[in-house]
N, C-alpha and C positions, 0 to 999 in steps of 0.2 A: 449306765450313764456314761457321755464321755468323759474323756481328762477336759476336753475343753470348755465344760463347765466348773467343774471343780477349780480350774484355772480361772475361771472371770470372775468366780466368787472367794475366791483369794483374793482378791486385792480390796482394800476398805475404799476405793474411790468407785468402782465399779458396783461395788454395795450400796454406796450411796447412791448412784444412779438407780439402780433399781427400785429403790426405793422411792426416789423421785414419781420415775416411770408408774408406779403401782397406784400413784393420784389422778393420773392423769400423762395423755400423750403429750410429748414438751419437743419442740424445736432443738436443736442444735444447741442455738443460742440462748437459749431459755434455760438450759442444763448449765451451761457455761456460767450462767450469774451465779448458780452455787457453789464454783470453786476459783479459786486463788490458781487458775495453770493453763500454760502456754497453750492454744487451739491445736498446735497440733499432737501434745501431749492427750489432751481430751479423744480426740479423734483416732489416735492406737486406742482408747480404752474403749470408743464404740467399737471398732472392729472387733474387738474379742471376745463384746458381746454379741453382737450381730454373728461373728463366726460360731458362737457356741450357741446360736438359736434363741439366744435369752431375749436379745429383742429384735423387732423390724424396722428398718427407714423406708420413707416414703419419701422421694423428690417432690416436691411442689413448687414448681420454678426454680426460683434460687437457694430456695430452705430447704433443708432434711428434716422430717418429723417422726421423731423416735416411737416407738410403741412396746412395752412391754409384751412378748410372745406369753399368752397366762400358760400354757399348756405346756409349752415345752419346762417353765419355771416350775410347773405343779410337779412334774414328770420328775426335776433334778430334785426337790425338795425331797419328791417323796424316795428318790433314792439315796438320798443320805441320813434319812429318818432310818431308811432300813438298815443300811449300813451300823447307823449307832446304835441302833438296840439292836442286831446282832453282838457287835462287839461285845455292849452291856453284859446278854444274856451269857457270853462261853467268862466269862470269871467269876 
């Protein structure tokens, strides 16, 4: 897996989004009513999703509509499943 998942899902705002994403594809703006932070704060945290694959934008004129990537998210999940139960199993 890369670091730059492990990086977008360090942060508990970028968690929240996914979580969001995992209901349903949401706008920009639609993401934005869940938190209390300046747009262009929001908008570093989509890039580091979007650069680590986790989600896709789509232009539709003026709006961007987010999507949850499920594959690439299943891909990081299931590698840090592996990662803890190795850990687990050597003590």
């Amino acid at each position: 897996m890369k670091n730059s998942a492990y990086r977008a899902l360090a942060d508990p705002t970028r968690r929240r989004i996914l979580q969001l994403l995992r209901e349903r594809d949401m706008t920009a703006g639609e993401i934005a009513e869940h938190f209390d932070l300046a747009k262009p704060t929001l908008s570093g945290h989509f890039n580091v999703l979007r650069d680590a694959g986790l989600v896709t934008s789509e232009r539709r004129g003026r709006t961007i509509v987010y999507s949850l990537n499920v594959s690439v998210m299943e891909e990081t999940l299931m590698a840090l499943m592996e990662l803890l139960g190795n850990r687990g199993g050597e003590r």
